[in-house]
C-alpha positions as CSV (number, residue, x, y, z in Angstrom):
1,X,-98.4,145.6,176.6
2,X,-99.0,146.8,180.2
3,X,-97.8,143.2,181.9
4,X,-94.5,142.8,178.9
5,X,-91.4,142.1,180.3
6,X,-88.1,142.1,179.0
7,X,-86.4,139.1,178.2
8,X,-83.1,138.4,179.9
9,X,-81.2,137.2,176.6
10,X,-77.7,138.9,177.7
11,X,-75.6,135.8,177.6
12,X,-77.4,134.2,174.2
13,X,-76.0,137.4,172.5
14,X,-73.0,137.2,174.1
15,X,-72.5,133.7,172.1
16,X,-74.8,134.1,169.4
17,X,-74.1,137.4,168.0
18,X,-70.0,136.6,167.9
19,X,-71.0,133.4,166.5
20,X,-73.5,134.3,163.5
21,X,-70.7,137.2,162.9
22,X,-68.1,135.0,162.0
23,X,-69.9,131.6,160.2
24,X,-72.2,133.8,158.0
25,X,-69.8,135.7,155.9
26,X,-67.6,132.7,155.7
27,X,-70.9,130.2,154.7
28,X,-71.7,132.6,152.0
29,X,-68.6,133.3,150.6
30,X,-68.7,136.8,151.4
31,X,-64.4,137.5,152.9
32,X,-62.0,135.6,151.5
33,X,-59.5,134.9,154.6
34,X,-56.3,134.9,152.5
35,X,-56.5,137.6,151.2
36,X,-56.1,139.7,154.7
37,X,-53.2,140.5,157.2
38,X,-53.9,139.3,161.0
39,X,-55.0,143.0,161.7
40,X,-57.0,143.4,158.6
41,X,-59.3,140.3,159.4
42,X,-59.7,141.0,163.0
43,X,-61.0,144.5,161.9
44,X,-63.5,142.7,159.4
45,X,-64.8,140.1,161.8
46,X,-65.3,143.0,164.4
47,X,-67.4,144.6,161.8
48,X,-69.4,141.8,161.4
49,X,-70.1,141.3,164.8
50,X,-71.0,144.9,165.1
51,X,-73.7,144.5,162.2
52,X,-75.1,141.0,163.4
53,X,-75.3,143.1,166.7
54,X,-77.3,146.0,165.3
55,X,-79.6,143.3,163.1
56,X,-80.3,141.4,166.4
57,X,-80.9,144.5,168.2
58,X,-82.8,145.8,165.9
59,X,-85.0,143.5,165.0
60,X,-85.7,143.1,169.1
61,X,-86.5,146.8,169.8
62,X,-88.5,146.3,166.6
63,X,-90.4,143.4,168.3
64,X,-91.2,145.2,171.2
65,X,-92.2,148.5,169.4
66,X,-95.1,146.4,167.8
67,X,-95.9,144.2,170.7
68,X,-96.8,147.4,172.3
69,X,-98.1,149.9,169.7
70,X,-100.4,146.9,168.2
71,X,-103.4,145.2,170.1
72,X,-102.5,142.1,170.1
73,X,-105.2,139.6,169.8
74,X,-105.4,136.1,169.3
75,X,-108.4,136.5,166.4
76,X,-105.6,138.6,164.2
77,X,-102.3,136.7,165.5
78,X,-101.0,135.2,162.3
79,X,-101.9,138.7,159.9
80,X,-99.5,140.7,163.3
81,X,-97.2,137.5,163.3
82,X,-96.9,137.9,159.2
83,X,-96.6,141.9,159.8
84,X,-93.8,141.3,162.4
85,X,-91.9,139.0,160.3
86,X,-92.1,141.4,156.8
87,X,-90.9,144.2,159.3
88,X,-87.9,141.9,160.4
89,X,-87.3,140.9,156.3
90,X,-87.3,144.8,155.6
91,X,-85.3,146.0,158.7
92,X,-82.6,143.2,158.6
93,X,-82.2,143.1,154.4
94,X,-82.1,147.3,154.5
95,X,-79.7,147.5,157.2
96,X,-77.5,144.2,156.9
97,X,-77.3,145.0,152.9
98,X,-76.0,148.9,152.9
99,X,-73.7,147.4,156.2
100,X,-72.4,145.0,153.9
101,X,-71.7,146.7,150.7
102,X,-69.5,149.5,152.7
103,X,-67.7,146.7,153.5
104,X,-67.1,145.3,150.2
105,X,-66.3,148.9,148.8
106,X,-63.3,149.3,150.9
107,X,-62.3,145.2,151.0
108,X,-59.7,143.3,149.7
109,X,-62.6,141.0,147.3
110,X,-62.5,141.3,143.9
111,X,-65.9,138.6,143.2
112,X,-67.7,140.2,140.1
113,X,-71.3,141.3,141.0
114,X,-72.9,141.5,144.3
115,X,-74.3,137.4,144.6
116,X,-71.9,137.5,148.2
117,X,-73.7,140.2,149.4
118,X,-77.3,139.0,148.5
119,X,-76.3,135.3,149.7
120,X,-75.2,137.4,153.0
121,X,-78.5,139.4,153.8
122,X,-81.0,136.0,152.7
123,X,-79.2,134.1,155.4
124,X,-79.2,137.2,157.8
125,X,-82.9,137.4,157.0
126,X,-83.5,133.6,157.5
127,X,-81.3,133.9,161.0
128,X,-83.3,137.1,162.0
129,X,-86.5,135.5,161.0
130,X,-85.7,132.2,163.0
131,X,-84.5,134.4,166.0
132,X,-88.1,136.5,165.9
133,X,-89.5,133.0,165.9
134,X,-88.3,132.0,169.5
135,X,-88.8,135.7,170.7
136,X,-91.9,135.3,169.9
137,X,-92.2,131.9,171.4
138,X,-90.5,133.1,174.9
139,X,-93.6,136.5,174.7
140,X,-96.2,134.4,174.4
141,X,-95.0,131.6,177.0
142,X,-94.4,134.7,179.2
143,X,-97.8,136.3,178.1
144,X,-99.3,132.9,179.4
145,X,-97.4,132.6,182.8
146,X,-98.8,135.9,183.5
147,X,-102.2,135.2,182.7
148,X,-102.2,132.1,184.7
149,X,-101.0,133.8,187.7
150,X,-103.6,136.2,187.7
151,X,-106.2,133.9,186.9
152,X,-104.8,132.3,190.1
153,X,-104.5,135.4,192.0
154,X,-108.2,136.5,191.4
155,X,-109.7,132.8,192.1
156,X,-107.9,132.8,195.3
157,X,-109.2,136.6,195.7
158,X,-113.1,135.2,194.8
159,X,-112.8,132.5,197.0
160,X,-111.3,134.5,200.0
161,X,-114.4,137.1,199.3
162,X,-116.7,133.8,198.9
163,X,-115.9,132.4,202.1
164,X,-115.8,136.4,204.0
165,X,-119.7,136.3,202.8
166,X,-120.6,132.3,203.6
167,X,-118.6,133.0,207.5
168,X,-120.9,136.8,207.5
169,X,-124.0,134.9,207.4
170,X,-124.0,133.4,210.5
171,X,-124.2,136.0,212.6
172,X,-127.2,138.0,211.6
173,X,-129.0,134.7,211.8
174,X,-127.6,133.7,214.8
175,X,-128.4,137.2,217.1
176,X,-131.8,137.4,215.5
177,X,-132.8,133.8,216.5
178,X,-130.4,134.6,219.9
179,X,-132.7,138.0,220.7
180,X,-136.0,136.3,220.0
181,X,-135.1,133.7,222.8
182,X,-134.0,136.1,225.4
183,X,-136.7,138.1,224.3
184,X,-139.2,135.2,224.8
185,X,-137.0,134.6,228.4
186,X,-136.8,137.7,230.0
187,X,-141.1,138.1,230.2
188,X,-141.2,134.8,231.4
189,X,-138.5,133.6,233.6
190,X,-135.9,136.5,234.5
191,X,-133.6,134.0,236.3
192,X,-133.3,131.9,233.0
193,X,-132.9,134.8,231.3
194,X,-129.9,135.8,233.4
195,X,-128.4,132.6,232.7
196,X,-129.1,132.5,228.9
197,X,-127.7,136.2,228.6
198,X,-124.2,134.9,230.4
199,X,-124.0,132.0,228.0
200,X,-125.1,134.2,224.8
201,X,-121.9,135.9,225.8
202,X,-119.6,133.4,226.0
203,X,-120.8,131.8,222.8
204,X,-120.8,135.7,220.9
205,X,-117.1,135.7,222.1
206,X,-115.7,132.6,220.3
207,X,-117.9,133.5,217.1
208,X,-116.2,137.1,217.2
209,X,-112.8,136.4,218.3
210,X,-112.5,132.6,215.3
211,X,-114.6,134.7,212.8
212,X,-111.5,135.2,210.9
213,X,-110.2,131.8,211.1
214,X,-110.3,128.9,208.8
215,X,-109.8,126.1,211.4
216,X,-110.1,125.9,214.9
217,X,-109.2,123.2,217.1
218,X,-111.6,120.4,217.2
219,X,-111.8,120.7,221.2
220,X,-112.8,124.1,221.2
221,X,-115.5,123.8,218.4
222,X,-117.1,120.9,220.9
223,X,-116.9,123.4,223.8
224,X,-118.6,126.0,222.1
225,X,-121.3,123.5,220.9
226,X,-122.0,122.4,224.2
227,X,-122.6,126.4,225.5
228,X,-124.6,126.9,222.1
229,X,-126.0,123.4,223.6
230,X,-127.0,124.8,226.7
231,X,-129.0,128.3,225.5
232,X,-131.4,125.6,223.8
233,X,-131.8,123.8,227.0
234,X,-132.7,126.8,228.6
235,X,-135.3,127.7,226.5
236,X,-136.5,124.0,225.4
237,X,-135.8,122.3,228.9
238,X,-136.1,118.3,228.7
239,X,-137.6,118.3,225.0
240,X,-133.9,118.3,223.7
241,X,-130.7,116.2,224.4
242,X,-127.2,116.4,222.9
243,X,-124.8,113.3,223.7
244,X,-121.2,113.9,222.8
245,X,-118.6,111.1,222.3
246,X,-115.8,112.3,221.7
247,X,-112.9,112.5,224.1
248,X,-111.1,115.7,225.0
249,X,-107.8,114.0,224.3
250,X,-108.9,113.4,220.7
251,X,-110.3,117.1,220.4
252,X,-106.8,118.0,220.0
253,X,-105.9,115.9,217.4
254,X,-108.1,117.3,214.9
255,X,-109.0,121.4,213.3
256,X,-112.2,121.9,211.7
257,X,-113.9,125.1,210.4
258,X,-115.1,127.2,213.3
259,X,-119.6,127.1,214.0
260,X,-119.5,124.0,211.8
261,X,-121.8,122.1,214.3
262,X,-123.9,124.9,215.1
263,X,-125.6,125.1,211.6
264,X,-126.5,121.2,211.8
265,X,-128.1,121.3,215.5
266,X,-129.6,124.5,214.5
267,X,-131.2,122.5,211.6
268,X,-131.7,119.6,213.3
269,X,-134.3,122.2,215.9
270,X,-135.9,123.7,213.0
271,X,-136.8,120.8,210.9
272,X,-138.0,118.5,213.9
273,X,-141.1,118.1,216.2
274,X,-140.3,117.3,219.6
275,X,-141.5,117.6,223.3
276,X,-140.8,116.2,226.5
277,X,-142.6,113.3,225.9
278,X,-140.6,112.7,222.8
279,X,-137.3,114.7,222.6
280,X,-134.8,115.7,220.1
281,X,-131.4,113.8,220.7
282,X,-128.7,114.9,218.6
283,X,-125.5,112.9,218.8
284,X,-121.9,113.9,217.8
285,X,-119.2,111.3,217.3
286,X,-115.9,110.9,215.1
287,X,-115.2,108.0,213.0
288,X,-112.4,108.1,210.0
289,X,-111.3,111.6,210.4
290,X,-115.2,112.3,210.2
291,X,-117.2,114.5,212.8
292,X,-120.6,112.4,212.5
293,X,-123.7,114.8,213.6
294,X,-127.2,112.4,213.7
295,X,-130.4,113.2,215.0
296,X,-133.8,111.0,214.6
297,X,-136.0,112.5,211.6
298,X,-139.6,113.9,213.3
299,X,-140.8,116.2,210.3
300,X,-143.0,119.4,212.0
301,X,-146.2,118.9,210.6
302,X,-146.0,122.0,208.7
303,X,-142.4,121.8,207.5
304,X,-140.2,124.9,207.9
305,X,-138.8,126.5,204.4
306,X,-135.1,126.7,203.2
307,X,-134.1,123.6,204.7
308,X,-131.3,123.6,202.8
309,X,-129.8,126.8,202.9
310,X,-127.6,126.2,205.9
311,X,-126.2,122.9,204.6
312,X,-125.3,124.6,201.5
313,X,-123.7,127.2,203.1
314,X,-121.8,124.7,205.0
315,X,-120.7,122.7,202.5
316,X,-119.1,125.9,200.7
317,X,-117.6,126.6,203.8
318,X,-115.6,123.4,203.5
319,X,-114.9,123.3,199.9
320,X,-113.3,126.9,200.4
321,X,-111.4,126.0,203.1
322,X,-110.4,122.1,203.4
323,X,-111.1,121.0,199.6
324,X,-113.7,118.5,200.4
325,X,-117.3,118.2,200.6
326,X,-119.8,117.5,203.5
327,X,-121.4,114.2,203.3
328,X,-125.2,113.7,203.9
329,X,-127.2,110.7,204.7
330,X,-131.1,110.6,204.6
331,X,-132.6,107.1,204.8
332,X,-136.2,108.3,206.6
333,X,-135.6,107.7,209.8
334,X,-132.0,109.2,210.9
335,X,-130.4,112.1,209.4
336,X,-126.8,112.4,209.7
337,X,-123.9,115.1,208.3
338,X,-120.5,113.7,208.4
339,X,-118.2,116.5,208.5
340,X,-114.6,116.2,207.0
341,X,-111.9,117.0,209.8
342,X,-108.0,118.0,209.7
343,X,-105.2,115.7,211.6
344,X,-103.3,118.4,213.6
């Protein structure tokens, strides 16, 4: 497998190996201690170190071999788990068996037949095949660690890409409605239209230089809202109102998600009738780490389509980037979008 690592089981062989070297052949009766000189033994204990070394090695390179030539797949695991362990019984009973009986041949034992030697290689086999267990254990654990992080690493990825597309549709929308106005402006009152071209600017420059941001300070969105504010004066004059109470000094307590308040006095326009006679007042407040955006509900007569397609966005927006959902409150009469804000 492309994403296999290899396991870092240097100092459990360093103990294990010495250890299953020197209890097996004693457990199954295979060496009979008194029967050697000091140097004698230590040369048979070496040797069977050295043979639970090349069973335990063995049987690892084996593992891998298989983990890599075979497609693993969860629909087939226990026929490749039953094909791993019969290649471990084969390996380790072939190799630890002709290891074994050159031993015997030149040895000091004089046991009749060969039950030593085949007590010896079952309990290498049921050592090797316990060993293969927890390899196998420690693959798949590391199989799902890596799985999981890239699951991670692509829904961070998707929501990043998400959130570039929800931020990239406010500004086509934005300069078309932006160009209709001055449009509208310059044929019919060049001095207004001066004035509205100035504050487009200053407005296009906080759009382009937070569009890459997640949160901007809460004084600097209410800024911009006011000169986003001000184009719709120009072009609606007393027919629309925008009363802001919130402080400058707690502006700078809070972040939010930059043109967060734009979408919902850009709704608020589009969904309402209003004239001088009766105008549009939109208020902004905060209350319980909420930005509270209201306006009174005049539907247009003919009722513009896709009223929900900037709240929607919005609310996206937010879940991306803060965790936490816009909340909206329509009784009739007042329609109001509390918007969730950061402590700086």
């Amino acid at each position: 497998m492309d994403n296999q690592q290899i396991v870092d089981d240097r100092m459990v062989k360093s103990i294990v190996i010495p250890v299953l070297g020197i209890t097996i052949p004693n457990l199954a009766g295979l060496i009979t201690n008194s029967q050697y000189g000091p140097s004698e033994l230590l040369a048979s204990y070496a040797f069977f170190i050295l043979t639970a070394w090349m069973i335990w090695q063995g049987n690892v390179r084996l593992m891998y071999f298989m983990r890599k030539k075979i497609r693993w797949s969860y629909k087939y695991y226990y026929r490749i788990i039953v094909s791993l362990f019969l290649a471990n019984i084969v390996y380790s009973g072939t190799v630890s068996g002709l290891l074994l009986s050159g031993w015997r041949r030149f040895s000091r034992e004089n046991q009749p037949g060969n039950s030593p030697i085949v007590s010896t290689v079952l309990i290498i086999i049921i050592a090797a095949c316990f060993i293969t267990n927890i390899y196998e254990i420690l693959f798949l654990n590391q199989e799902r660690e890596y799985n999981q992080s890239r699951v991670d690493q692509l829904n961070i990825a998707k929501a990043q890409a998400e959130l570039e597309a929800l931020k990239n549709q406010i500004d086509p929308h934005f300069i078309f409605n932006s160009l209709n106005t001055l449009s509208f402006l310059i044929t019919r009152d060049p001095p207004s239209a001066r004035l509205y071209n100035d504050t487009l600017a200053k407005v296009y420059r906080y759009i382009l230089s937070n569009k890459e941001k997640d949160l901007v300070l809460l004084r600097e969105e209410i800024e911009f809202i006011s000169n986003y504010f001000y184009l719709l004066k120009i072009r609606f004059g007393d027919a629309v109102s925008m009363v802001i109470e919130i402080t400058d000094f707690l502006a700078e307590d809070f972040l939010i998600p930059p043109i967060s308040m734009q979408a919902l006095v850009e709704n608020a326009i589009k969904h309402n009738e209003f004239n001088d006679k009766g105008p549009l007042t939109i208020n902004v407040a905060i209350s319980s780490n909420y930005v509270i955006v209201k306006n009174a509900i005049n539907p247009k007569s003919f009722p513009a389509t896709g009223s929900r397609i900037g709240l929607g966005n919005l609310d996206n927006r937010y879940k991306l980037i803060t965790r936490r959902n816009i909340l909206i409150e329509d009784n009739s009469k007042t329609f109001m979008v509390k918007l969730p804000v950061i402590k700086f």
